[in-house]
N, C-alpha and C positions, 0 to 999 in steps of 0.2 A: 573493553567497551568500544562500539562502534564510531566512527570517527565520520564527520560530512564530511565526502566527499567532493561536493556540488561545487562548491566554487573551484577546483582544479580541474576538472571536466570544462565546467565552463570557460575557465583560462586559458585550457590546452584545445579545445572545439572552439572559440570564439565567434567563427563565423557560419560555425553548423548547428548550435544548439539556442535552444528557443525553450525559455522557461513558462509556464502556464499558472495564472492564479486560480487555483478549485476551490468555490464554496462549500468546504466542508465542515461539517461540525464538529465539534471537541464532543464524547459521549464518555469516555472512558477513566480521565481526566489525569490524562498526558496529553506531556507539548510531541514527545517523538519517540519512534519506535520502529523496531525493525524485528526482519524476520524474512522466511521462506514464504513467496508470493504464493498464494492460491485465489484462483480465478473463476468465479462460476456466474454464467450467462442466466437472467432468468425472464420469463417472458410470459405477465400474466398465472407464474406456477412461482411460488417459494420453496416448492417443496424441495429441490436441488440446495440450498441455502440449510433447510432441517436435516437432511443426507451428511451437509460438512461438518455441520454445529455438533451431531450426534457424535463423530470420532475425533479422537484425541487430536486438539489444536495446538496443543504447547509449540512456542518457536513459532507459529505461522501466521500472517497477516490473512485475513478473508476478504475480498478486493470483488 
């Protein structure tokens, strides 16, 4: 199992790293998770969103 990392980053960066609070919602109902980041821009069109969901996500965060 994955381990936070975050507070030794921020130990060893102290004066470079800057932590951000996001309002984001719980939908799935976990507190944490990990995986291989995938990124898609969308703009007025979801359909790049139905394109990622259609193929195998196992392992992957959708961001």
């Amino acid at each position: 199992m994955m381990r936070d990392i975050t507070p030794d980053i921020c130990d060893q960066y102290e004066s470079q790293v800057t932590l951000l609070e996001l309002p984001l919602q719980n939908f799935g109902m976990r507190s944490a998770f990990w995986g291989q980041i995938v990124t898609v821009r969308c703009y007025h069109d979801n359909s790049k969103v139905k394109e990622i969901l259609s193929q195998n996500g196992k392992g992957k965060v959708l961001v």
